[in-house]
ZAGU-827919 format. One line per 3 residues: number of its first residue (from 1); their letters; for each residue y negated, x, z negated of C-alpha. Coordinates in pm, 1 decimal, m for minus. Example, Ala and Ser with C-alpha at 12.3 -4.5 7.8 and 13.67 -1.06 7.14 Angstrom:
1) AS) 450.0/1230.0/m780.0; 106.0/1367.0/m714.0
//
This chain:
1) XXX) m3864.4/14260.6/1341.9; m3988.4/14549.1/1517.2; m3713.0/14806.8/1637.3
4) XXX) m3787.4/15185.6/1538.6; m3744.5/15432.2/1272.8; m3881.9/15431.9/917.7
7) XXX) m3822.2/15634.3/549.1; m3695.6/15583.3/261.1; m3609.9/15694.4/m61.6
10) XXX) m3344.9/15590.4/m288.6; m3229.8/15732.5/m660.9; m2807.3/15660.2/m688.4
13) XXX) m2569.8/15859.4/m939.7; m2269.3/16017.5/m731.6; m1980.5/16229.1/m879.9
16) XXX) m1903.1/16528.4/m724.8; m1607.2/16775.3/m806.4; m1684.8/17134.9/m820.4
19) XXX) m1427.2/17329.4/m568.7; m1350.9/17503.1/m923.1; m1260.0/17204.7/m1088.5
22) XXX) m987.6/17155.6/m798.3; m843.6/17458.3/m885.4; m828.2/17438.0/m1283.9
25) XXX) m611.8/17117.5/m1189.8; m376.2/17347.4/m987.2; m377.4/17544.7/m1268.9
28) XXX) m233.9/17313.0/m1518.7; 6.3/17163.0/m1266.5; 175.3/17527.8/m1160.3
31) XXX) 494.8/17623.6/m1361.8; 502.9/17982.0/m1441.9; 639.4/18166.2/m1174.7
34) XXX) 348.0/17989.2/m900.4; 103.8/18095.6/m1176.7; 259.9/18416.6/m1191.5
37) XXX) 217.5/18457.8/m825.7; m129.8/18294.7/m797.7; m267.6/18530.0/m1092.4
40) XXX) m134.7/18845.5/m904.2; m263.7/18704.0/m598.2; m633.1/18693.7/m730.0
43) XXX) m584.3/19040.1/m867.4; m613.9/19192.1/m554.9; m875.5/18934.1/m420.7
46) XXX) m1103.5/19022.8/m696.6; m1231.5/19334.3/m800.2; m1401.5/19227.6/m1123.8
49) XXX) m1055.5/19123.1/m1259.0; m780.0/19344.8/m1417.3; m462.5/19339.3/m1639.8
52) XXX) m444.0/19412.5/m2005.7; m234.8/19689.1/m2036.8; 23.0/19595.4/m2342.9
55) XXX) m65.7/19966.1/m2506.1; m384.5/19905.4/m2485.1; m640.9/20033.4/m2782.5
58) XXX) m793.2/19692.1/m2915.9; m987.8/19916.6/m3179.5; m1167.4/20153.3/m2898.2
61) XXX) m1217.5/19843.6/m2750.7; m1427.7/19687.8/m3055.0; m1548.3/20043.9/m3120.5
64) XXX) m1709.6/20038.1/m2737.2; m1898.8/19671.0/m2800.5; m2059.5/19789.8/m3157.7
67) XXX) m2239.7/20064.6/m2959.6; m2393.7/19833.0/m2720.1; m2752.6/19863.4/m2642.2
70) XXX) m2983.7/19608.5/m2720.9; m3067.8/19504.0/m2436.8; m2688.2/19423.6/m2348.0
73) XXX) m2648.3/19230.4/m2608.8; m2934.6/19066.8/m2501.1; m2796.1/18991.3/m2134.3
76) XXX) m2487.0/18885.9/m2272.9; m2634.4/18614.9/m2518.1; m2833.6/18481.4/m2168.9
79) XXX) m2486.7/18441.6/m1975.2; m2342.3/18284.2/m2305.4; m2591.8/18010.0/m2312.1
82) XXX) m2584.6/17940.7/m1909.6; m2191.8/17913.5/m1972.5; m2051.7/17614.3/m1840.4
85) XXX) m1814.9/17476.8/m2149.9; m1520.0/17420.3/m1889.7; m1340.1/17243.7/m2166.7
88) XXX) m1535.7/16940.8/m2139.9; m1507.4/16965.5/m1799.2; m1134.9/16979.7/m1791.4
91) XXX) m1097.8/16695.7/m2060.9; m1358.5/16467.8/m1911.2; m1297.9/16530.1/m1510.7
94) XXX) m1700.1/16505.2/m1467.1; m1888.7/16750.2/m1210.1; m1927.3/17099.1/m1311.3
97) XXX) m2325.0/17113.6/m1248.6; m2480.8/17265.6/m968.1; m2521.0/17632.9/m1132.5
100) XXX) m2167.8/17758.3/m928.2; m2172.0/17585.7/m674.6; m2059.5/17876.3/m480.7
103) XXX) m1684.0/17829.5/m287.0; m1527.0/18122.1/m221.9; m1303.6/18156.7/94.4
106) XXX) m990.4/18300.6/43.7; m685.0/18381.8/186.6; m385.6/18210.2/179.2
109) XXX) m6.4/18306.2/261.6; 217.6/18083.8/332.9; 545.0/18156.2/174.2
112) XXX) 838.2/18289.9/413.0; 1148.6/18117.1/386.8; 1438.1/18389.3/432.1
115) XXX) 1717.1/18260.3/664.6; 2034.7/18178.9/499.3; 2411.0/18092.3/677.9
118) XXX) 2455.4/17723.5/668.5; 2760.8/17505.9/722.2; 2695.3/17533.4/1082.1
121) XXX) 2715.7/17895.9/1063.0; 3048.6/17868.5/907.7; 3205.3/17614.5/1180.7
124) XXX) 3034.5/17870.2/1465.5; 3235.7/18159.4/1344.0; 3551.2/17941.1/1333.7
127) XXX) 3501.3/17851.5/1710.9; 3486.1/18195.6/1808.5; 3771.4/18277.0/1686.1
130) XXX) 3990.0/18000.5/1901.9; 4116.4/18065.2/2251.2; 3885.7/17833.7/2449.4
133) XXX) 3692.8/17839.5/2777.1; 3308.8/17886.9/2833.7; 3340.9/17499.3/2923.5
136) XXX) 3501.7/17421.9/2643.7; 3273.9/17647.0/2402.5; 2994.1/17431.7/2522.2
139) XXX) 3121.7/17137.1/2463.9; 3236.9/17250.0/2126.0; 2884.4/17388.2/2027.5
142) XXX) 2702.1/17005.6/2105.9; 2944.8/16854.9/1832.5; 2885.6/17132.0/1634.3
145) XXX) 2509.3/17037.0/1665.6; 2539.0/16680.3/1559.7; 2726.9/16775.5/1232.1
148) XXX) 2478.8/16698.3/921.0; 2482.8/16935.0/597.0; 2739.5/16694.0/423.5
151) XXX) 3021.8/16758.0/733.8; 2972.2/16416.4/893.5; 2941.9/16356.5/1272.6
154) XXX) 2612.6/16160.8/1320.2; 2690.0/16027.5/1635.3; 2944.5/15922.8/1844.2
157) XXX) 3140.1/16049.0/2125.0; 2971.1/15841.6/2373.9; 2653.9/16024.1/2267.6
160) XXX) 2772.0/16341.5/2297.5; 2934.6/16300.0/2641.9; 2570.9/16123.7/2726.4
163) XXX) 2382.7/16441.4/2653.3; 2578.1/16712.8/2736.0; 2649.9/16532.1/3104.9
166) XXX) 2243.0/16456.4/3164.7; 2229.7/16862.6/3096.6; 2488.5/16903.0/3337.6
169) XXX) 2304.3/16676.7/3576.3; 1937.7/16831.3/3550.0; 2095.0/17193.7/3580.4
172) XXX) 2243.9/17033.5/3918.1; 1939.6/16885.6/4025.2; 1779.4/17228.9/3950.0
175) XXX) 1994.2/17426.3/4171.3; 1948.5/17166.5/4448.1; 2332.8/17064.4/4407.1
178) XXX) 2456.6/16730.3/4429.4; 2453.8/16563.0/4104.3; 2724.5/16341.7/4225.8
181) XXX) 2972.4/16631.8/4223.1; 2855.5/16805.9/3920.0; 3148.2/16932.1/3656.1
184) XXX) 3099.5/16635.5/3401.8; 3308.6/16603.8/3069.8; 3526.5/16291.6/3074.4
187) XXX) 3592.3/16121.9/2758.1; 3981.2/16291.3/2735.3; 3775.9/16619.0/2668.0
190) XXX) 3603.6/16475.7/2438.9; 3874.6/16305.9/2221.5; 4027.3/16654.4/2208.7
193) XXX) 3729.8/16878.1/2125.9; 3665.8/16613.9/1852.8; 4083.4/16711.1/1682.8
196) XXX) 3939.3/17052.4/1794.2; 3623.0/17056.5/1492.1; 3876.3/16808.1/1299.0
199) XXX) 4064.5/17093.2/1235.6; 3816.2/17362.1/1142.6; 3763.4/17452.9/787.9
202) XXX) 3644.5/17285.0/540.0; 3893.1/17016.9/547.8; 3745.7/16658.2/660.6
205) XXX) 3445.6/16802.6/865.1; 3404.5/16637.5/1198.5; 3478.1/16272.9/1015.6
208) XXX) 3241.1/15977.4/1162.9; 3284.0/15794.8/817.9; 3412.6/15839.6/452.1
211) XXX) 3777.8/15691.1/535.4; 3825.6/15916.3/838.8; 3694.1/16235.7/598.0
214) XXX) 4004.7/16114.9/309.5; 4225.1/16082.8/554.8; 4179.6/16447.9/693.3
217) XXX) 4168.3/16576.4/370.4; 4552.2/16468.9/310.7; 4670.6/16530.0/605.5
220) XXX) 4564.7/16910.7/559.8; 4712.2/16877.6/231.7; 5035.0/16800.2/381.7
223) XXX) 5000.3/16435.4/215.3; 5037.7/16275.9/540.6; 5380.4/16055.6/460.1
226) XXX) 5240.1/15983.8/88.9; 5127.9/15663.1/m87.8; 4762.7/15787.8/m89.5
229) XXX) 4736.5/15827.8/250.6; 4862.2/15445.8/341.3; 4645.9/15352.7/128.1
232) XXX) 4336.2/15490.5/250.5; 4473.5/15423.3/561.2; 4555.0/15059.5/538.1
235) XXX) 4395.5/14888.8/272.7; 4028.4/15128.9/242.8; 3822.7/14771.0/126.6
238) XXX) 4056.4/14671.4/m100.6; 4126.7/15026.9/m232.4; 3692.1/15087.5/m266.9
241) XXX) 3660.6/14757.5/m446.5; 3955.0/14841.5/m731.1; 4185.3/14554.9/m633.6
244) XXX) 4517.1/14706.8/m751.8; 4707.9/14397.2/m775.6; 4646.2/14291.4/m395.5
247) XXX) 4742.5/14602.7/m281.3; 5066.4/14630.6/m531.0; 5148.7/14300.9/m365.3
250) XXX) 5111.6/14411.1/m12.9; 5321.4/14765.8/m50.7; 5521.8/14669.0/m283.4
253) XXX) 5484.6/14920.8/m547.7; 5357.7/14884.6/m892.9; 4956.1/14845.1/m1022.9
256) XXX) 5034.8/15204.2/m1195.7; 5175.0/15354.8/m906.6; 4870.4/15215.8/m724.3
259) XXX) 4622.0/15325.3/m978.0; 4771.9/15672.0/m982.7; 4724.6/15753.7/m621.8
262) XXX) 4348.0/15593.3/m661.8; 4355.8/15906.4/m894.2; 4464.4/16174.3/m630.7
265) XXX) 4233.3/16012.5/m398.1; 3940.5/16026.4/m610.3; 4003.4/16424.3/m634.5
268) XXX) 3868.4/16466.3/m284.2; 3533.0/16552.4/m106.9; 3319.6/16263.6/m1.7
271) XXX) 3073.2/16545.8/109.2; 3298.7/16864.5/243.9; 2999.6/17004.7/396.3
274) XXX) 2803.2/17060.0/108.1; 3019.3/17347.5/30.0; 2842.3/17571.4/272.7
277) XXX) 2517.6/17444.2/218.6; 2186.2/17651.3/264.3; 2011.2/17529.8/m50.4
280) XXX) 1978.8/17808.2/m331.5; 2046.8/17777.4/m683.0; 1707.4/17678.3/m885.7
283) XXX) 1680.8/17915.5/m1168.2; 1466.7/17739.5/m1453.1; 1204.2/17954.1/m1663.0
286) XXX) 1100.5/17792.6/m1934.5; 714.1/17732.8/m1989.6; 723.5/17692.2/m2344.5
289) XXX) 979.7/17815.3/m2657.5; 1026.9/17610.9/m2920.8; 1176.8/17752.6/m3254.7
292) XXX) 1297.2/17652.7/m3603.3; 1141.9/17880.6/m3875.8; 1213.6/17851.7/m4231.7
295) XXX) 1254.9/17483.6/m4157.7; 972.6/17428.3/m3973.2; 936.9/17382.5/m3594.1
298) XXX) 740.6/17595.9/m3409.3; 576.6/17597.5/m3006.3; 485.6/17924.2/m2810.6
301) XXX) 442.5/17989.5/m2459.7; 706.7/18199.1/m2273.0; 424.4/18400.2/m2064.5
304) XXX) 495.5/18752.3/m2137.4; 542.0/18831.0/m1798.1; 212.0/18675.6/m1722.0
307) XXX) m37.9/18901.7/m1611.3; m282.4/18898.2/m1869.8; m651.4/18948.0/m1678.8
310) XXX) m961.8/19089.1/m1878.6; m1337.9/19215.4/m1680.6; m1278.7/19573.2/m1491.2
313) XXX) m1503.8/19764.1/m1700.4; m1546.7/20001.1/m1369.3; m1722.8/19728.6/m1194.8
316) XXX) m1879.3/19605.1/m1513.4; m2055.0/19928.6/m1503.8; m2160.7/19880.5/m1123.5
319) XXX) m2260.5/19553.6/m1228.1; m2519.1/19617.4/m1496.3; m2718.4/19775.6/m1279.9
322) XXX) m2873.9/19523.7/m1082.2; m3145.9/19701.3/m926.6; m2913.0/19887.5/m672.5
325) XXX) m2780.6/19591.2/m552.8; m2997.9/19295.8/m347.8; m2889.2/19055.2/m80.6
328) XXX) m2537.8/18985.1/30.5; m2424.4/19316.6/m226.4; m2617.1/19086.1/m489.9
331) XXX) m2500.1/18774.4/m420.3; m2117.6/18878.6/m349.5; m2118.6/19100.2/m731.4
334) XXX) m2258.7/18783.9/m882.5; m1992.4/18529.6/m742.4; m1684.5/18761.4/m791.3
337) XXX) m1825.4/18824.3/m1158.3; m1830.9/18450.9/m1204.6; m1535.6/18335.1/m1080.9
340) XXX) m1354.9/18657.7/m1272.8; m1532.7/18463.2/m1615.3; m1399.4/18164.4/m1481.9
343) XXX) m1027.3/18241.6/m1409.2; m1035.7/18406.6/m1746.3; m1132.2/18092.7/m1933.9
346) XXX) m939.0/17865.2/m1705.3; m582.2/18019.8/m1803.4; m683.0/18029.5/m2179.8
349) XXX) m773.2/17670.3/m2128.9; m430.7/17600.3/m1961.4; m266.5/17787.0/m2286.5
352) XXX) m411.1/17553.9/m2517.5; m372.1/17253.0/m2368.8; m17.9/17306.5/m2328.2
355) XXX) 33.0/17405.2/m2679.2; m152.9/17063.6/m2782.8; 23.8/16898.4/m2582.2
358) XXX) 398.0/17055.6/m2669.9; 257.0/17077.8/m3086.8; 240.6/16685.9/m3059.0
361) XXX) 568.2/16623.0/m2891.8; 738.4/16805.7/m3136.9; 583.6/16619.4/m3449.6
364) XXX) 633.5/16275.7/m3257.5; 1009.0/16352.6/m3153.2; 1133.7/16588.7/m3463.1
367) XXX) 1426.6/16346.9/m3543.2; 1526.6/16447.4/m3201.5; 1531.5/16812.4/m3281.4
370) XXX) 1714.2/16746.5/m3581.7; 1966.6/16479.7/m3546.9; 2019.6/16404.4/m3095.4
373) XXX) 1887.5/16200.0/m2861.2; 2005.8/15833.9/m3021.9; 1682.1/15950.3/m3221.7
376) XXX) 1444.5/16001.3/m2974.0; 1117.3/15835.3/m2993.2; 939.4/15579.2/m2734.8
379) XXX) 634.5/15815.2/m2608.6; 364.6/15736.6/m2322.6; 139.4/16016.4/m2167.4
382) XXX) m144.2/15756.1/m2273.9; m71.1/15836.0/m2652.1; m47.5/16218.8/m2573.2
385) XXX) m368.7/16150.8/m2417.4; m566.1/15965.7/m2700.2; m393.5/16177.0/m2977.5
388) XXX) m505.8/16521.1/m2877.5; m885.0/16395.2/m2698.5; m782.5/16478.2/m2316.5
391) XXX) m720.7/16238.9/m1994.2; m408.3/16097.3/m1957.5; m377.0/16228.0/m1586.6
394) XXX) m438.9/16627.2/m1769.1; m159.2/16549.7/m2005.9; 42.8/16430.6/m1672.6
397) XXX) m74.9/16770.3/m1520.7; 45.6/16976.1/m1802.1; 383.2/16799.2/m1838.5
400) XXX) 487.0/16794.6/m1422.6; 747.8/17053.7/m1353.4; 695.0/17213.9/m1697.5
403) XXX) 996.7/17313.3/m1923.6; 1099.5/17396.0/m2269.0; 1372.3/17613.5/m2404.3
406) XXX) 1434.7/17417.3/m2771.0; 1719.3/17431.5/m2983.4; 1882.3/17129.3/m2802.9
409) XXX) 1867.5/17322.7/m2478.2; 1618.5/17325.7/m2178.1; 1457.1/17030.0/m2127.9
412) XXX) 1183.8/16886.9/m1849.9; 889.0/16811.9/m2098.0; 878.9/16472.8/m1908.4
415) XXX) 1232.8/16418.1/m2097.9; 1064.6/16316.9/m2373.3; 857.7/16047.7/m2198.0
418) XXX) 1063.8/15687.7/m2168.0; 962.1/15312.9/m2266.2; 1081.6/15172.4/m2598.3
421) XXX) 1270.5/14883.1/m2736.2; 1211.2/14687.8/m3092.8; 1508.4/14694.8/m3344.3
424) XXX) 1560.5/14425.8/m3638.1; 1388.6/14702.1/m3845.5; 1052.2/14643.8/m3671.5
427) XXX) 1092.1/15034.0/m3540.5; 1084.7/15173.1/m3183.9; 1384.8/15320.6/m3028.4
430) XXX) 1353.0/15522.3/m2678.5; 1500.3/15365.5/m2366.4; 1709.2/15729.4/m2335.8
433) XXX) 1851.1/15705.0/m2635.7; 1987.4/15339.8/m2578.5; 2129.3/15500.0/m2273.3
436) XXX) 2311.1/15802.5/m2489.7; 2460.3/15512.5/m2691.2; 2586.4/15313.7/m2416.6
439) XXX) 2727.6/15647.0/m2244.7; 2914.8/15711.8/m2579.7; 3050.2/15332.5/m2619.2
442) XXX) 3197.9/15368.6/m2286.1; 3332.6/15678.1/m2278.5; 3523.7/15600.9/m2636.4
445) XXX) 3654.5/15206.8/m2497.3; 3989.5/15127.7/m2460.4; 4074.2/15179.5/m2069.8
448) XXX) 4273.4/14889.2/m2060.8; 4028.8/14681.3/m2198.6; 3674.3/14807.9/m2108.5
451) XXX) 3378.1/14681.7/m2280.0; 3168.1/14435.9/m2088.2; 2824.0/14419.4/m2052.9
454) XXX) 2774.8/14099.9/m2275.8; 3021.1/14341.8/m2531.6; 2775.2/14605.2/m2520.6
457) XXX) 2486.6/14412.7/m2633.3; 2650.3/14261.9/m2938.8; 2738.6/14616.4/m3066.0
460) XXX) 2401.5/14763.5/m3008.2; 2306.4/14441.4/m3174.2; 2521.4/14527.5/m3526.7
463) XXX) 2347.2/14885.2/m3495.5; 1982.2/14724.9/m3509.9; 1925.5/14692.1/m3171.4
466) XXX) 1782.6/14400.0/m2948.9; 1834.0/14445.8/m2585.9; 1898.2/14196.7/m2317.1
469) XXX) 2261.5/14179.7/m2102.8; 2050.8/14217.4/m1751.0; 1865.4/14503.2/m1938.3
472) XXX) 2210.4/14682.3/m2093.6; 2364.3/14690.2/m1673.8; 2043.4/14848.1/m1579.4
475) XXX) 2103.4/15133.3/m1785.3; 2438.4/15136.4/m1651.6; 2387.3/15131.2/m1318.9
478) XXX) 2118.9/15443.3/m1413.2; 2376.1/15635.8/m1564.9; 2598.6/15565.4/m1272.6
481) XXX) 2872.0/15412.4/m1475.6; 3059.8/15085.2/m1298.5; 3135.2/14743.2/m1415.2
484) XXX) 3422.8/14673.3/m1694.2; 3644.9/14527.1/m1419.3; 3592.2/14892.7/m1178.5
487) XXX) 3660.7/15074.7/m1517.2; 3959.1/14872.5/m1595.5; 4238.5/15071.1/m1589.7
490) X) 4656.0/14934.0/m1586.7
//
């Protein structure tokens, strides 16, 4: 075969997603307050768009289109039939056609976290506040660096003597000093900057482990002498894995006695530093409202502080008259007018689907609403999907980070999602609500005698319900409850 270049031609099918398309996804996926922001933000990118006004005359409005000229009406009926239906589009994921193929660059803030006093913060101003040297201050501010946001010391001493002495040594080595006679910290320093942070508040920060953070706890509640502090002391294992009667035995006190300083121990902080932790609250708006009228359940969307967007009839005006306007004027009036049509009829898409989507849950799960969740439903997003005609990844869009306010409370619309199990009726039960039932069953046993697993699944069994032992202590270990013997109390 002869080496060169030759033609061809070839015919293939290819899917291609419109840059628009991206951003009607983004759409359905914000929760309110990013939509609020997002809607505010194109505002001010485009001119074309602006906010109803709540006062706002709809009959002037109407009055204004009757007295439309003909040949309006007759532009209007032209963009109406080159409308993309972005419906289909939405539903169907397929590629918006080459009419807009237009992708408008915009600009972009990123968000500016505001700075916020942290635990670290908190031990900093402690230090100041102590009589100690520069040498000692800088020693004090490297443990202070290697405490994490839960108040634990991440490494150890040796570490910290390691890298505060090779400082020491490069600043020597920098000044043309002999390393060899450089000011190092020796361990004794150390070991007393370390009872130093032990002591700062909150009580147990500076701990290298769980038993060390207990033990400081006690000790600054003057507990040192007492039977919980021997015991967290002495017998940690035997006191984590609940074995009162060895460690009865070994101090010679009673199972009760034992069990009741367990108690007082349990009181305490694992995680002191968490107290003076930079995270803010998360204030939930709810996306949806749903409300019980005359009997009768019904969904609406919580956007009235949405911006609601409509066409600037200013540049509506400007816009008619095309003759002014050719080249990049032209071509710029024509893309922000299109993608002002398209926001428009992207966010009253995004209303409806939701509303499908939220109308459906509530007639699947309305035994929920009216009796708890024991009654709620098994429900896939596939079923959402093939019951209302959209993909099952739009119905996943719509339901991420979305919430309702119902009469049950606020809820994560992807609460009522969960697997189901068969009952001797034939009927499906949700996974969640076997897990309300075995939250209730434990917390209404008998201490003394706590129900095992195997116990569990005979008494869901009398209620209707089949469900396997290895099944019933995943649930548990979900829910975070422990085994009968951990619960067992003496």
């Amino acid at each position: 075969m002869k080496a060169g270049l030759n033609q061809s031609t070839q015919l293939k099918q290819e899917l291609k997603i419109n840059p628009r398309l991206y951003q009607a996804m983004d759409l359905l996926y914000m929760p309110l307050l990013d939509l609020q922001q997002h809607l505010k933000q194109e505002l001010l990118n485009n001119p074309f768009l602006d906010m109803v006004e709540p006062d706002e005359d709809e009959e002037e409005e109407g009055a204004e289109t009757t007295e439309t000229s003909a040949e309006e009406q007759k532009e209007k009926k032209e963009e109406d039939e080159n409308e993309i239906d972005w419906e289909n589009i939405l539903l169907d994921g397929f590629d918006a056609g080459g009419r807009r193929e237009e992708h408008e660059e915009k600009e972009y803030y990123e968000p500016v976290t505001v700075a916020e006093r942290d635990l670290g913060d908190h031990l900093r101003d402690q230090i100041q506040l102590l009589d100690l040297n520069p040498r000692q201050l800088m020693l004090a501010d490297e443990f202070l660096g290697n405490i994490n946001e839960d108040g634990y010391l991440d490494c150890s001493l040796e570490d910290i003597l390691a890298g505060i002495n090779d400082v020491i040594r490069q600043t020597a080595e920098e000044m043309d000093r002999d390393p060899d006679e450089a000011p190092y910290y020796a361990p004794q320093e150390a070991e007393e900057m370390l009872r130093v942070v032990q002591s700062l508040d909150p009580a147990g920060v500076g701990a290298r482990d769980l038993r060390e953070c207990l033990m400081l706890q006690l000790k600054d509640a003057g507990l040192e002498h007492s039977v919980p502090y021997r015991l967290v002391r002495d017998c940690f294992e035997e006191l984590i894995a609940h074995r009162w009667s060895e460690i009865s035995k070994r101090f010679g006190i009673s199972p009760a006695d034992v069990q009741r300083a367990a108690d007082e121990i349990a009181k305490l902080d694992p995680k002191p530093g968490l107290l003076y932790s930079s995270a803010g609250d998360n204030y939930i708006i709810p996306d949806l409202i749903v409300e019980k009228i005359d009997g009768k359940y019904h969904v609406f969307l919580n956007d009235a502080n949405l911006p609601r967007l409509k066409l600037s009839k200013a540049y509506q005006e400007i816009a008619r008259d095309k003759k002014k306007f050719e080249g990049e004027s032209k071509e710029f009036i024509s893309n922000k007018l299109n993608s002002a049509n398209w926001m428009i009829q992207a966010i009253e898409q995004r209303r409806q689907t939701m509303l499908k989507v939220m109308n459906y849950i509530v007639d699947r799960q309305r035994d929920f609403f009216e009796k708890g969740v024991q009654y709620l439903k098994p429900l896939t997003l596939r079923e959402v999907a093939e019951v209302i005609n959209m993909h099952e990844s739009t119905v996943s869009r719509v339901t991420n980070e979305k919430f309702v306010q119902t009469p049950r409370g606020v809820l994560p619309l992807k609460f009522f999602f969960s697997s189901g199990l068969s009952t001797t009726d034939g009927e499906d039960v949700s996974a969640r609500g076997i897990k309300d039932q075995i939250q209730k069953l434990v917390q209404n046993e008998d201490p003394k005698h706590p129900l095992t697993d195997q116990a569990i699944v005979n008494i869901l069994k009398q209620n209707g319900v089949n469900i396997a032992r290895r099944t019933v202590a995943k649930y548990r270990d979900q829910l975070g409850v422990l085994s009968a013997r951990m619960r067992k109390r003496v």
